[in-house]
Structures are given as C-alpha cells and as structure tokens.
N, C-alpha and C positions, 0 to 999 in steps of 0.2 A: 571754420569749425562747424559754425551751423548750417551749412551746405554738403556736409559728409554726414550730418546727420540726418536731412533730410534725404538725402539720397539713399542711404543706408534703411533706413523707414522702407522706401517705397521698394530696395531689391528685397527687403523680408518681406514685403506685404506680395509682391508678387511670387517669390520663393513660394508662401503659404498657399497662394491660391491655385499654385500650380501642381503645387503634392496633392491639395483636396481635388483637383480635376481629375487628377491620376489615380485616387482613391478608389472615384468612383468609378470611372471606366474599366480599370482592374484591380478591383477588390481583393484582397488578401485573406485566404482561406486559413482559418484555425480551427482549433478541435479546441472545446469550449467540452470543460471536465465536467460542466452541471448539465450538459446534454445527452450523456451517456453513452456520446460515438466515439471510435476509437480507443485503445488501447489506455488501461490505466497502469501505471508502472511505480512503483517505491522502492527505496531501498532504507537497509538498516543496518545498525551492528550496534552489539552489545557485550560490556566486558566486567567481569567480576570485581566486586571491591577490590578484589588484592589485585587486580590486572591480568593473574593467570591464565582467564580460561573467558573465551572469545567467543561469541556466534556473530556472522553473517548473513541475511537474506534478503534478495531480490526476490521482487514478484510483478507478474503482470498480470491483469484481469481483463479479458476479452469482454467491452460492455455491448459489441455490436456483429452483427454478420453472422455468419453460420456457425462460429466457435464462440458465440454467445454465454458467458457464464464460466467460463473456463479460465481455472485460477493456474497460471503456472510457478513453480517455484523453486529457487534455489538455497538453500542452506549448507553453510559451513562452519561447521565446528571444530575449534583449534584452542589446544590445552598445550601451554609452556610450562604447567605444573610438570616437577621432575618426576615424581611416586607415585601419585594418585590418579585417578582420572576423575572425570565427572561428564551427567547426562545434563545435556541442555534439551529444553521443551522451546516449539515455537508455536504460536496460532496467529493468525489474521484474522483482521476486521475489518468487517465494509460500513461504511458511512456516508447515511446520505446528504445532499446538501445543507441539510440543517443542523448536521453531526452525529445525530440519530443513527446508533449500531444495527444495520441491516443484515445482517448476514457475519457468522462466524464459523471457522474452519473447527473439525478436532483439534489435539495439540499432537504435534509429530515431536517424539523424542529421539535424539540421536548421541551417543554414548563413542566416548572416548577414553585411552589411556593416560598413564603419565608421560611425560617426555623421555624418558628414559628403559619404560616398560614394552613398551606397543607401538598401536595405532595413534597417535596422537593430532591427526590433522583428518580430516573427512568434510569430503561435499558429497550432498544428499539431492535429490531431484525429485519433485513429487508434485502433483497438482491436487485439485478441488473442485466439483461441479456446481454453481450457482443456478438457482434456475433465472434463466434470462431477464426476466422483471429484474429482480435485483439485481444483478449485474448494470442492467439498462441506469436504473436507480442512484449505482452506487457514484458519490462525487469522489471519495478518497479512500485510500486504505492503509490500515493501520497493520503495526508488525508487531508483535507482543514477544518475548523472547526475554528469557533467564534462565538459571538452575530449575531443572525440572524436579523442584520439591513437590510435599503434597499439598500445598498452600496455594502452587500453581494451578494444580488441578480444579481446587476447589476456584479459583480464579475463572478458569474456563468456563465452570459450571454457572458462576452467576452471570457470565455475557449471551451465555446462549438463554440463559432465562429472562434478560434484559432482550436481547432478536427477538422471539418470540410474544412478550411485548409492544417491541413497536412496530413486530409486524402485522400485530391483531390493531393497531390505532391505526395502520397506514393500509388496511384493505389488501395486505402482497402475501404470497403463497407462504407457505409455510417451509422450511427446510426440511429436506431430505432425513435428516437423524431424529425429527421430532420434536416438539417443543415437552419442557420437562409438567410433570402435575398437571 
C-alpha cells in the first residue's frame, strides 16, 4: 500500500509539472472583463408579480476596436394577460470595476396587448452610443426592466444623476444626454 502511494506522489507531482511546463510555452488566451477587451454580453428576464406579463433582454457592449461603445440590444415583451395589455420600460447600466454606475441608457418602452386582443408578444431591437472611455471602463452591465410606471421614470432619473457623479469623481467624458442640474 505504501508503494502505490508513493508512486502515485511522484505520477502527480510530475502530472503538475508537466501542465506548468505547457502553461508556459502555450499560454492560454482570455479576455479578462476588468480590461475592457472584447465584447461584454448579459442577459435577463423579468416577470410580473402575478406571472402574466414578461420582458426579455440580451445585450452586448462593444468595449474595444472600431465599434467601440456600441451597446446592442434585444428585448422581448410578452403578456399572457387575457384583456389588458401593459408597457414594459428597460434601461441599462454600465459598471465599473468597483461597481460604480458609469454610463446609463434612456428607458425604451415597449407596449403590448392582452392575449386575447392583439399583439401580445414583440421583440424590439435597438442600441446605444457610449463614448469609448467608458465602454473601455465598463466591467459589467446591469439590465433594469419592469412595468414602465412613472416611479420608473423617476428611477431612471436618479441613475443618470448618480453617472454624472461618478463621472466627475473619475475624470471620464460626460454622456451624450447631459448630466441633470
């Protein structure tokens, strides 16, 4: 028994030093999301207390190369309410390494029937311009999406006043719509 385990010792210990040899000769290429290269991607979905009424959205954020800052995105919204319909609101958040909201979208609304009236399913397509610092910047991105009440709105308003913020602490351009006051 203690010869299988000795033996077993030394084929791990060469095992290890033979991955680390391979490590280094061929290194293994990642995209490291606090570097700002390559594509950032999330997904989400979100669904009403009672379960009726759904959104959807995928997004990806260009943080490098000539499409630099370009937020693409997908939303779908889908109401199994039989009568009514209802408008879902989405916006996105960029956040940098430290979690710091760098960059926030409008809120896009998109409005459906009830299931038994209309339109009751829709995918929407729409993007975003960052300016490339922040895009560069951004580690993660956040999906915000519900009922587009007007609680929402006012929701919207205190993150672009929070951007604005911490984009005067962090030295980075200011967004395209302005900072509010």
């Amino acid at each position: 028994m203690m010869m299988i385990t000795k033996k077993f010792k030394s084929l791990m210990a060469m095992v290890t030093l033979t991955c680390m040899a391979l490590l280094v000769l061929f290194p293994v290429s990642t995209t490291n999301a606090y570097t700002g290269a390559g594509p950032l991607t999330q997904q989400s979905s979100w669904q009403s207390s009672d379960g009726g009424r759904n959104m959807y959205t995928d997004v990806t954020l260009q943080r490098s190369g000539p499409l630099a800052g370009q937020l693409d995105v997908m939303t779908r919204t889908k109401n199994n309410v039989l009568m009514t319909g209802f408008t879902g609101g989405v916006f996105i958040l960029l956040r940098n390494a430290d979690g710091a909201v760098i960059g926030v979208t409008n809120m896009q609304k998109f409005g459906v029937d009830g299931k038994w009236i209309g339109r009751y399913d829709r995918t929407d397509y729409w993007n975003w311009s960052f300016d490339p610092q922040i895009a560069a910047a951004t580690a993660s991105v956040q999906i915000i999406q519900q009922h587009a009440a007007k609680d929402f709105s006012d929701q919207l308003a205190y993150w672009q006043g929070v951007v604005c913020g911490n984009l005067d602490r962090l030295n980075l351009p200011k967004p395209p719509y302005g900072c509010p006051g």
